[in-house]
N, C-alpha and C positions, 0 to 999 in steps of 0.2 A: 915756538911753532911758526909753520912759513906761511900759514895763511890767516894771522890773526887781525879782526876789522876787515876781512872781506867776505862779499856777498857772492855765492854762484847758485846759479841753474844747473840742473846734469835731466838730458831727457835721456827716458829710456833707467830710468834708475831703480825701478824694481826688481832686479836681476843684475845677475850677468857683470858684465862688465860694470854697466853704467852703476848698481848698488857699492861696487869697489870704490870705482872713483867715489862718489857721495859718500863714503865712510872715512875713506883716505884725507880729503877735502875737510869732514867736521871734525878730524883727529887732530888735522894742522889748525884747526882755528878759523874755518871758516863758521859761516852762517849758511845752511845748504837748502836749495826748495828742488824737489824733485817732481820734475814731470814723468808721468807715463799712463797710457790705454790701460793699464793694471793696477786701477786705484787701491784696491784694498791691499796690494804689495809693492805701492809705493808708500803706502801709510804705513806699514810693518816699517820700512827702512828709514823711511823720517822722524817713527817716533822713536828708535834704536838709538839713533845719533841726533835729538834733537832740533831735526829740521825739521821743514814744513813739506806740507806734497799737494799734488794740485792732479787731478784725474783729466786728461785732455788726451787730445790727438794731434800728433806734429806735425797733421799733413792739414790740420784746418786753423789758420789764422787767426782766427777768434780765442782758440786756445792756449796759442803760442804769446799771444800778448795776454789775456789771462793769467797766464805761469810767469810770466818776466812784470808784471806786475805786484805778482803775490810775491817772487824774488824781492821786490824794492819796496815793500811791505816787512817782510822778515829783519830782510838784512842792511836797509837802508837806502843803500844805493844798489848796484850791480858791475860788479866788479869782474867777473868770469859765468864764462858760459861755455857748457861740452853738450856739442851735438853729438849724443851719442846714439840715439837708438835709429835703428836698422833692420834691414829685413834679405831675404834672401827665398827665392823660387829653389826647390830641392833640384840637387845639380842633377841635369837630364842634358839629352842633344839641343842645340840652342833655338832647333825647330820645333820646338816640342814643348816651348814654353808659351802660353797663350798671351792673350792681347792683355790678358785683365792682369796674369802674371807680372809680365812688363809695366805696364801703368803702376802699379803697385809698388813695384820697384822704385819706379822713379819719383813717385809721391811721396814714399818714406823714406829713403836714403839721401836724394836730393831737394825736390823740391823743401821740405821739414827746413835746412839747410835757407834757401829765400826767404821763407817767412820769419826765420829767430832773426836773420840779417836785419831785416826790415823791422824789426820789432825794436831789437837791441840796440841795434850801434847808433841812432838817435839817442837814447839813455846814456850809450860810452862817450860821446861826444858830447854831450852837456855836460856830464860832472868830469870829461879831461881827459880818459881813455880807460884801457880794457883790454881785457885777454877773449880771447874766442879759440876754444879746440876744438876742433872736425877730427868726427873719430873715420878713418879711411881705413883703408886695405892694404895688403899686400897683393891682395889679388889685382888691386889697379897698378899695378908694378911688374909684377912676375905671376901672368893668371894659371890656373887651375883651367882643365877643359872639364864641358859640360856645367860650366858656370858664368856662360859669353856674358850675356845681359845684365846678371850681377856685376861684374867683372867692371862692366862697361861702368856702372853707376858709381863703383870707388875709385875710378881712375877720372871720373868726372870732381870728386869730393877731393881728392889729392890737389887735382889742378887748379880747382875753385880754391883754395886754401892757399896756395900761393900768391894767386890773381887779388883776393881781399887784402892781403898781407901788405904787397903793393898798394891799391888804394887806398887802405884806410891806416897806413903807417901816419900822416901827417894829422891822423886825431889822436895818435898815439894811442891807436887799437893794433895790439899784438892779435896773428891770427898761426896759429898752426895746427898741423894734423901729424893725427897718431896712427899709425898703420900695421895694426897686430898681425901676425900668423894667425893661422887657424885655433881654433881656441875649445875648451872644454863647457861650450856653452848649451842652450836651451836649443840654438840654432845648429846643430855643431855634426846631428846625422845628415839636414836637410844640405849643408855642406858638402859631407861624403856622398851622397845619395845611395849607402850601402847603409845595413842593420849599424848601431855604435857596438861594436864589440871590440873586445882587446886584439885580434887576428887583423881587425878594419883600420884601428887605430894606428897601429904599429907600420901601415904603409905609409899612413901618410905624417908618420912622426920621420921614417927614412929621410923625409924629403929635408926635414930641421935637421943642418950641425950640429947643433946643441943637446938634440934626441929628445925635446918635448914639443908638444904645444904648450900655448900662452898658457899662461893663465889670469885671472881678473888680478890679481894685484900687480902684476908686470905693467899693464897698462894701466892702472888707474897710479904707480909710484912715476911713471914716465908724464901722464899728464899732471901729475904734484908739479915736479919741477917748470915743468912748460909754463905752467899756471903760476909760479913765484917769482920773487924780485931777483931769484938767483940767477932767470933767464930774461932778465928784462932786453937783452941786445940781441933777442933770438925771437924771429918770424920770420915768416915765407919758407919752413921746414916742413917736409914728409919726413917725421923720426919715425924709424924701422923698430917694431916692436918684433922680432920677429925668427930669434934663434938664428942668424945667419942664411934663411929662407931665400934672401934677394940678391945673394952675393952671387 
C-alpha cells in the first residue's frame, strides 16, 4: 500500500470529492481525520474507513488547528494534508454576485488555505517534511463566464500552490494542486447555474475531449500519487484533472 505509517488531514471530506480522497487515502494505508462544517457526514466517512473526524469550519483558525491536532492524535505525526473544501456563488453575471457572495468565496476557498498553512507546516518542519495538496481549478486556468469571482479564487489557489512549493521546498514540504474539471458534485447545478438535467449536462460535457466530467475518484487517484513517495521529486505542479478541458 502507498501510504502505509502516514498520517493525513482532507477538509471538506464528507462528500464529494474530498470523501474520495479520505477513502482512497485509508485503502493505501493511511491513518485519515476528516475535517468538515458536516459533522454528522464527516463521522458517516471516518467511521467507513476507520478514521477519525473533527466537525469545524476552514475559514475559523481555531478549527483548523483543532483538526491537525486530532490528525497528530490519530496518526502520530502529520504527514499530508488536502485542502479540499470549497464553495462557489451559482454562476450569474459577475455584477450580480453580492458583497457577502465574494467574502465567502474568498474565506472558504482561499483564505481556509492560510490558516492549514499556518497551522501545519510548523508540524511538517519539526518532524522533517510533508506533502500539502490544494485542491484548484481548472477554472483558474481556462474560466467559464458567469463564474468571474469564483474563477478569480482558483486561479489564486493554483498560483499560491506554486509560490509555497518554492518556499517551503527547503523543509522538504512538498506542495501541489489538483485542478479538476467540472465534476458531478453537490456543487455541480450552482456551477452551470441551469436546472442538472441530462439536455444541461451534455453542453458542458461538449466542452471535455474526453466527453465526461470528473468524477470523485479521478481526483482523489491523482492526489494518491501526489501524495506518495512515487512523486517525491514533484512540487510546484497544477496537475490538470480534467478530460483535455485546458488544452
Amino acid at each position: 500500500m502507498r501510504l502505509t505509517g502516514k498520517s493525513a488531514l482532507v477538509t471538506g471530506g464528507a462528500s464529494g470529492f474530498g470523501a474520495a480522497i479520505a477513502e482512497t487515502f485509508a485503502q493505501e494505508g493511511a491513518k485519515v481525520t476528516i475535517l468538515d462544517l458536516n459533522g454528522d457526514g464527516a463521522a458517516e466517512v471516518a467511521d467507513r474507513i476507520g478514521g477519525v473526524s473533527v466537525k469545524g469550519d476552514v475559514t475559523n483558525a481555531s478549527d483548523i488547528e483543532g483538526a491537525v491536532m486530532a490528525a497528530r492524535r490519530h496518526g502520530e505525526t502529520l504527514d499530508l494534508v488536502v485542502n479540499n473544501a470549497g464553495w462557489t456563488h451559482r454562476n450569474k453575471p459577475m455584477l450580480d454576485v453580492t458583497e457577502e457572495e465574494y467574502e465567502r468565496l474568498y474565506d472558504i476557498n482561499v483564505r481556509s488555505i492560510f490558516h492549514m498553512t499556518c497551522a501545519c507546516v510548523p508540524v511538517m518542519r519539526e518532524q522533517g517534511g510533508g506533502v500539502i495538496l490544494n485542491i484548484g481549478s481548472t477554472a483558474g486556468i481556462r474560466p467559464r463566464p458567469g463564474l468571474t469571482w469564483y474563477n478569480s479564487t482558483k486561479g489564486a489557489v493554483n498560483l499560491l500552490s506554486k509560490s509555497m512549493a518554492v518556499e517551503l521546498a527547503p523543509d522538504k514540504i512538498r506542495v501541489n494542486c489538483v485542478a479538476p474539471v467540472i465534476g458531478a458534485t453537490a456543487l455541480l447545478e450552482s456551477f452551470m447555474g441551469v436546472p442538472d438535467t441530462p439536455e444541461n449536462r451534455a453542453k458542458f460535457v461538449a466542452t471535455i475531449p474526453l466527453g465526461r466530467m470528473s468524477e470523485p475518484r479521478d481526483i482523489a487517484n491523482a492526489c494518491l500519487y501526489l501524495a506518495s513517495d512515487e512523486a517525491e521529486f514533484i512540487t510546484g505542479t497544477v496537475f490538470e484533472v480534467d478530460g483535455g478541458r485546458t488544452v
